[in-house]
N, C-alpha and C positions, 0 to 999 in steps of 0.2 A: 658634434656631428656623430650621427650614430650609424653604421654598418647598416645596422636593419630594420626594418619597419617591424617583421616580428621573428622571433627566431624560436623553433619548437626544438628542444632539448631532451637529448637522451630517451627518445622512443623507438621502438621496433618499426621501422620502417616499412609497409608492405606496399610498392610503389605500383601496382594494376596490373602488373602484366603477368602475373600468376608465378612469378618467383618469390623463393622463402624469403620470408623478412628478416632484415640486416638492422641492426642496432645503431643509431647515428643521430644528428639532426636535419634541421630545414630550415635555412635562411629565405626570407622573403623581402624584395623587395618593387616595389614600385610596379606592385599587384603579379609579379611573376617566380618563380621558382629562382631563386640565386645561389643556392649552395646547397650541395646534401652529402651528406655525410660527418664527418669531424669538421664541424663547424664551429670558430670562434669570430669573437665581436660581437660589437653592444647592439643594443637592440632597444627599439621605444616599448615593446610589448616583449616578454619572456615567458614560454609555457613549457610549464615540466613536464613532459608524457613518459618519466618513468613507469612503468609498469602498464603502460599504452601503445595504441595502435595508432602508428600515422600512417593516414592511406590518401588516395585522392575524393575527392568531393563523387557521392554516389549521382549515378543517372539515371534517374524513371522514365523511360521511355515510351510510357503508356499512360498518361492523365489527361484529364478534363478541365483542366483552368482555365480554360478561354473566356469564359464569362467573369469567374472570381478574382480573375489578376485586377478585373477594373476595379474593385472594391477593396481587394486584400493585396499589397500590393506586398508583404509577407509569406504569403502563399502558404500559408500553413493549412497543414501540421508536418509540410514535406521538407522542411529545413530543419525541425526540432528530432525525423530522423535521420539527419546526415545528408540529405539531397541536397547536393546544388546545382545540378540541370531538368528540367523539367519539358517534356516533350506533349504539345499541345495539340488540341487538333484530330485524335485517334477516332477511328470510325466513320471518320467523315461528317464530323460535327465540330459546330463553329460557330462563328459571329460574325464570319466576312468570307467573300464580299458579301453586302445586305443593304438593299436599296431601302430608305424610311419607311416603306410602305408595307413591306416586307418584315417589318424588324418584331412584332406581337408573333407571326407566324415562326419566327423564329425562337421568340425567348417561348412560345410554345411545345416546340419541338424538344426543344430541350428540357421543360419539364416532364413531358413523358417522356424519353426515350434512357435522360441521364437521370430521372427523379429528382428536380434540382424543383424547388419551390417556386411557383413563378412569382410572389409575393416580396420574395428574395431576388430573384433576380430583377424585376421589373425597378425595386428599390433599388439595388446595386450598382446595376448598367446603367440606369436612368435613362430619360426618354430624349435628350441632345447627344446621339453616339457620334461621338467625334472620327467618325471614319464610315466608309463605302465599300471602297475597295478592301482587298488582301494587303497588300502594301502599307496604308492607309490605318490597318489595325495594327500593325507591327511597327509603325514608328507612333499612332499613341500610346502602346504600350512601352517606348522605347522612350517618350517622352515623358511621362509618369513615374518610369523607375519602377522596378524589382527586386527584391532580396537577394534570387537567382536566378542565375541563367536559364531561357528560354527558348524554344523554338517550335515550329508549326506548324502542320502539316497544312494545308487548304484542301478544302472538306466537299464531297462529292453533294451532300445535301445543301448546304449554300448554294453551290455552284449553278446545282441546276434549278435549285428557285430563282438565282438572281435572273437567269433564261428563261424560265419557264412560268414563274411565279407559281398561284395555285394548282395548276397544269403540272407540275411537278410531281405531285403526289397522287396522279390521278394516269398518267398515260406513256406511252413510249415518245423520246423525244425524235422530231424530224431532225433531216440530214445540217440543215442548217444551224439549228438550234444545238447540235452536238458541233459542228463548227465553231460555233458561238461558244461552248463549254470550253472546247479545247484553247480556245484563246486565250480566256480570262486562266485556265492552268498553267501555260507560257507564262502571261503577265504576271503569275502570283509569285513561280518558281524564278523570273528576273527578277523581285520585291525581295524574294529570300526564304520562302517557303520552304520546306523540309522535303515536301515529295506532297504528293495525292493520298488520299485519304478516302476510302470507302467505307459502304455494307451492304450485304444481301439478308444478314441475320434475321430469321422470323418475329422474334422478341422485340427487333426495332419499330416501333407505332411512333410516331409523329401528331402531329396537330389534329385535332377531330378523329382519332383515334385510325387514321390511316396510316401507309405505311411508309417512312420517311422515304423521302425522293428517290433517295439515290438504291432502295429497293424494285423501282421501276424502270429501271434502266434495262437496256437490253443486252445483248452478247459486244454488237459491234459499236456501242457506246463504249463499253469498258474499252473495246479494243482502241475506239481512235483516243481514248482519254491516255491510256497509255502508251502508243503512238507517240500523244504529243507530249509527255513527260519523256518518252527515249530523245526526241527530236533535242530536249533540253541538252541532253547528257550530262544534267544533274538530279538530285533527288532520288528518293525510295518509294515505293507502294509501300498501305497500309491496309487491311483488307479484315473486316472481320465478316466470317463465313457462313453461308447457309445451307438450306437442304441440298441434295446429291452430292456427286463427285466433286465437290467444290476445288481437293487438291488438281486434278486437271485442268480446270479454269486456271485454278491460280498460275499452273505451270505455264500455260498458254500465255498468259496475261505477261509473266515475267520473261518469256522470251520475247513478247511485240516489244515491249519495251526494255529490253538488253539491262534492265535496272533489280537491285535488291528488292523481294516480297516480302515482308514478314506479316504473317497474320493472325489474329486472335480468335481463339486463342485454344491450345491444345492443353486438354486437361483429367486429368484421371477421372474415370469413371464416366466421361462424359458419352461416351454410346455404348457403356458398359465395362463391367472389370476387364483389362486387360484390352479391351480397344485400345488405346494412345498405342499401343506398341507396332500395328500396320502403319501410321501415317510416320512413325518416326523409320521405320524403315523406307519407308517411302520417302520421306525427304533424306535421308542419307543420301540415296539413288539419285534423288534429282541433284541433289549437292556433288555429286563424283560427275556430276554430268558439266557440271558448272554452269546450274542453273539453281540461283541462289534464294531459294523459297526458305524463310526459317520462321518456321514456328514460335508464339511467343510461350512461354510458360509459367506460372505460379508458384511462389512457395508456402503460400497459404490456402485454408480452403477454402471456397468460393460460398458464406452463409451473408446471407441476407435476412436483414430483422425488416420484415413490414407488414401494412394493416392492408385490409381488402378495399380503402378508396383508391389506394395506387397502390396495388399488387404486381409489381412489376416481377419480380421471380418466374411466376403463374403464369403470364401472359403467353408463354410457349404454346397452354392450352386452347385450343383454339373455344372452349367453351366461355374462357376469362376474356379472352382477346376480345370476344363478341361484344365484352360490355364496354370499351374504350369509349366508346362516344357520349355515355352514360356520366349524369349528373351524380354525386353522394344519394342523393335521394336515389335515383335509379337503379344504381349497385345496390340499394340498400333492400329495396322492393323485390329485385331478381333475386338476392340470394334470399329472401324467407322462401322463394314458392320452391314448392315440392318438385316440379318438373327441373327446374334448375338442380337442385341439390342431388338427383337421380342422376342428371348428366355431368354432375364436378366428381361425383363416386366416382362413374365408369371413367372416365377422363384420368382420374390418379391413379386407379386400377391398372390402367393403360400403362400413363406412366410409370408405374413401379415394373411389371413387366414388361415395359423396355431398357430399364438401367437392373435391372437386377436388384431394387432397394425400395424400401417401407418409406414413401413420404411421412406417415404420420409416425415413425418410429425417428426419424430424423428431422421433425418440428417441432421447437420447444414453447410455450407459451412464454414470452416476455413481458407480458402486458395485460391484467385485464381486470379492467377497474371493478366490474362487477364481481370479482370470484379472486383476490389477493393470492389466494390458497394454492393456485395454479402455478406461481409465477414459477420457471422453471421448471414444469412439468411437461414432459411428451405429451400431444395429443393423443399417442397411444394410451400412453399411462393414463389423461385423465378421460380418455371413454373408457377403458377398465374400469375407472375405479365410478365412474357415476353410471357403468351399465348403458350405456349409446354407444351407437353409430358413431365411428371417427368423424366424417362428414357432413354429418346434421348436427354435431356436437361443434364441433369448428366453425360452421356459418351463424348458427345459431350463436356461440359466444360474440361473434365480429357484429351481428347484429343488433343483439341486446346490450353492447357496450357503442352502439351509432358511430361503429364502422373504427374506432381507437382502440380495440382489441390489436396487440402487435404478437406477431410470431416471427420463429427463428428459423431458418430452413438450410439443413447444410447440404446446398445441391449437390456437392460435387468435390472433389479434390483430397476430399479426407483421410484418403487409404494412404497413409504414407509409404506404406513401400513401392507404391506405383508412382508418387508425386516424388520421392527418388531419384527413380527410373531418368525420369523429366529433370529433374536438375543436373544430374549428371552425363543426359548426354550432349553431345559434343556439337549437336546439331542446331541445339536451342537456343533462344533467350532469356532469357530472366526478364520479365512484365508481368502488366496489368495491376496498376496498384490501382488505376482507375481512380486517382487521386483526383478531389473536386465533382467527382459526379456519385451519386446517390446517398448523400451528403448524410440522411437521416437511416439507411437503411443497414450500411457497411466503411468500415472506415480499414482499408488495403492500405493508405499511403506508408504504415508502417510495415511493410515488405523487409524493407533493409535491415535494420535493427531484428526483425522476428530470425530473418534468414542467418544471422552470423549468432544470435543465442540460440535457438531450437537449432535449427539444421548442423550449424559448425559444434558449437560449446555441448549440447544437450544431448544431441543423437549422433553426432560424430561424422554424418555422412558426409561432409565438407572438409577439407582442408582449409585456414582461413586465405592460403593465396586465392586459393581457387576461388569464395567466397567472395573477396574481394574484388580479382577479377571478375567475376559477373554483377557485381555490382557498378564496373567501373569502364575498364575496356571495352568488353566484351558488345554491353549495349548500343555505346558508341561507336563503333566502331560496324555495328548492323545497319544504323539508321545514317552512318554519316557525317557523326558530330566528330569534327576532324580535332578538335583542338581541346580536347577534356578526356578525362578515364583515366591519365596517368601521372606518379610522379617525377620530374625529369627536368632539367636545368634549363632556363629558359621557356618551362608550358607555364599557363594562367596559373595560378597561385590558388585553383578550387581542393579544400584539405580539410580530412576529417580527423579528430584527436579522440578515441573511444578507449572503453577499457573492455578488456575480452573476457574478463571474466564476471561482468555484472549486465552487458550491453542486451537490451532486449526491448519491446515495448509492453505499455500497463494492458490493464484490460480494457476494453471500449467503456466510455463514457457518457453520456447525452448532454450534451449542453444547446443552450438555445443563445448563439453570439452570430447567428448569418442577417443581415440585412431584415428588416422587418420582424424580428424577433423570431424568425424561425425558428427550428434545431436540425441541430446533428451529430454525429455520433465522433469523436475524436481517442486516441491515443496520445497518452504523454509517452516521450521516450526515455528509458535508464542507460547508464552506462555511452551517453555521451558529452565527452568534456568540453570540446571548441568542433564550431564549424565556422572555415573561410571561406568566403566568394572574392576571387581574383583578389588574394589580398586583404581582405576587411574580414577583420573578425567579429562575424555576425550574431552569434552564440555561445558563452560561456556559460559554464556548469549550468544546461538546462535552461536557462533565459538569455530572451532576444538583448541586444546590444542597442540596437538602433532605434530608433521612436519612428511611427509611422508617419512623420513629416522630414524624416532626415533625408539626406541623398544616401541612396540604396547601390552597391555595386555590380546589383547582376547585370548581364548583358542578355542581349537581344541576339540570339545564332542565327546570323542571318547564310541560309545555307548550308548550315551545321558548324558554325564558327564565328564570332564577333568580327564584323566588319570593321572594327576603327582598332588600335594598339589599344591596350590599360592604361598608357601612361597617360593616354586623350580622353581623356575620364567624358562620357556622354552627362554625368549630371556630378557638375563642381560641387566639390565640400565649398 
């Protein structure tokens, strides 16, 4: 008879709550924390973390796996960096509730809006979705099993097709019909939902290149939707933001509903150098107010590798935006003519003086079958050096390669003394790996691993408690997830074993492993040795443990916490 199911030895303990790490172990048993510190007794599993970091299992509180968990019930690449809670649902985008009839407009939407293939997803999700409701997708997913832990927001663009159907993306809804919304957000947050999930963002297009639902919503929609998430008095807002005063909205929105706001997402350079620093002042204020609006933030910079059939980057323009409803042929025709190409000039022109920066100084070419020679090259640099127009040079390649020309575009976030600024203060969060959504264009879900090599080990601006804690408390603890972040006698047995001095992730990859042979771009992670979900050591040195037909331990956060004990295992060995 053995003491422990696994017992991790002699490593630096940093337990999430932003205190220095203490030298000791971690008995585990029967999926929970059982002893920390000088621990003795046997164990079925023994891991030496000499010269290692044990922390608690990281939380992303910002991805898109709503669709992939049906397919990949590993959820990778977001356990290979340490994650093992993953927060579903952001934006206001989903797969439930969704009546049959409803279900193409939906795996539509989500091809635009998350750049998710629909060839892949229509493969993936298949056409018998064993669910309707909100409720309904969370216990298929609960009956299928996952690697990790999960939870999920219900999504304002469902909601109001499941009311509205195509009417949704087309009108302001009546008084009824937002009654109706308000319902099914009741029924979803009693199922176990996380909180409501929005967007107003411009960049959001939907199905037939309009603007996802929940963009036509009006002032006193948000307001009864959030009404009726306070009436819960459970759950968070999730709100990614649009044109104007958006922080006043949101402020308003978080007092009707007496509930946590956090919204995506604030990021450097995003209305210009040294913008971010009024809204962070500004929520500080609303924060001393104890009105609890928190920004999310990034530690990475926000670049996007994509071709001009789905230029999602661009679509901010409203010249790109125009072509949404546009066939490959049709993009392909608009960009040769001249009147077009005149109006994408003045449009980037624009854009450069509004952020203060050279789009074609900050787009790389990645791709382009007809001209090798480029690969890596600024668009600047190769209209230098071939004498053109940055612009006519750019469409003209995307064209004469039939729209497989890929570029690199690093929007945003790249000044790191500003993106700094944002990790350290006090007010934030650490998101947006946007894990599972734009599968081919950017792969974020390695946040965690980048954050504790570049920010802690490389640049110093981190301490790794603090590190840690944002990776671990701190998320949870915004959104609600009661029962994860920390290490401590008695919590789930979610545990990361790294080393700090090699911990980081590779460079992006392309491989084509999604449903229909699609691709996408991935990260392997270094410098991680074991990660456990509630107990089950799911990853050792860099490979998965489990085979995709085994019983899986993650749990389903129903509310921001596993409804049932560990020891009542939802799927028997």
């Amino acid at each position: 008879m053995t003491d422990f199911d696994i017992r991790i030895s002699g490593g630096t303990i940093v337990d999430g709550t932003g205190a220095p790490g203490q030298t000791g172990d971690v008995g585990i048993v029967d999926g929970r924390i059982a002893a920390l510190g000088k621990v003795k007794g046997s164990a079925k599993v023994i891991i030496d973390a000499q010269g290692q970091v044990v922390c608690p299992g990281f939380v992303d509180i910002h991805t898109h796996y709503d669709a992939q968990v049906l397919w990949d019930r590993m959820l990778s690449v977001s356990p290979w960096h340490g994650v093992t809670t993953a927060v579903m649902g952001n934006c206001g985008f989903g797969l439930a509730p969704t009546r049959p009839e409803h279900r193409e407009l939906i795996l539509r939407t989500l091809q635009k809006v998350e750049g998710m293939d629909l060839q892949a997803l229509e493969a993936g999700v298949g056409s018998d979705w064993p669910f309707v409701s909100f409720g309904d997708y969370l216990s298929a997913v609960e009956r299928q099993g996952v690697a990790v832990n999960v939870a999920a927001y219900v999504g304002h663009t469902p909601v109001r097709l499941f009311v509205m159907g195509e009417d949704a993306a087309e009108r302001r809804a009546t008084g009824e019909e937002i009654e109706a919304m308000c319902d099914i957000v009741k029924d979803a947050v009693d199922a176990g939902a996380l909180g409501f999930a929005s967007s107003k963002a411009g960049a959001h297009v939907g199905f037939g290149g309009k603007p996802v639902p929940s963009r036509l919503a009006e002032p006193e929609e948000f307001a009864a939707l959030g009404e009726a998430l306070g009436r819960t008095e459970r759950g968070v807002l999730q709100m990614t933001v649009g044109p104007g005063d958006f922080l006043a909205e949101l402020r308003e929105l978080a007092e009707i509903s007496g509930r946590t706001l956090t919204w995506t997402a604030l990021l450097a350079g995003l209305w210009g150098p040294g913008s971010h620093r009024e809204y962070l002042a500004r929520t500080a204020a609303l924060q001393r107010q104890g009105i609890n609006v928190v920004p999310q933030v990034s530690c990475r910079p926000l670049r996007f590798e994509f071709d001009l059939e789905e230029p999602f980057p661009l679509e901010s323009l409203p010249i790109v935006a125009a072509l949404n409803s546009l066939d490959r042929a049709g993009r392909k025709a608009r960009y040769a003519q001249t009147e077009f190409r005149t109006q994408f000039r003045e449009a980037v022109a624009d854009l450069d003086a509004e952020r203060g920066t050279s789009f074609w100084e900050r787009t790389d070419l990645t791709f382009v079958p007809q001209a090798p020679e480029l690969l890596g090259v600024s668009v600047a640099e190769a209209a230098r050096q071939r004498k053109r127009d940055p612009a006519d040079l750019f469409l003209e390649l995307a064209v004469d390669s039939d729209l497989a020309m890929r570029a690199s575009w690093a929007l945003m976030n790249d000044d790191e003394d500003e993106v700094e600024e944002l990790l350290r203060d006090p007010h934030t969060v650490l998101a947006l790996s946007d894990a599972g959504a734009h599968a081919n264009q950017l792969c974020d879900a390695c946040f965690s691993t980048h954050l504790l090599g570049h920010w802690v080990r490389e640049r110093g601006a981190l301490s790794l408690p603090e590190a840690v804690r944002m990776l671990t408390s701190r998320p949870a603890e915004v959104v609600g997830i009661t029962d994860r972040g920390l290490l401590a006698e008695g919590r789930p047995a979610d545990v990361v074993v790294f080393d700090p001095d090699t911990v980081g992730p590779s460079s992006l990859q392309r491989v084509n492993d999604l449903p229909a042979g699609a691709d996408r771009l991935i990260a392997e992670a270094r410098g991680i040795k074991a990660v456990i979900v509630n107990g089950k050591l799911i990853r050792d040195q860099g490979g998965d443990l489990l085979g995709s037909a085994e019983a899986l331990p993650g749990r389903v956060l129903r509310n921001g916490a596993a409804t049932a004990s560990i020891e009542q295992e939802v799927h028997q060995e």
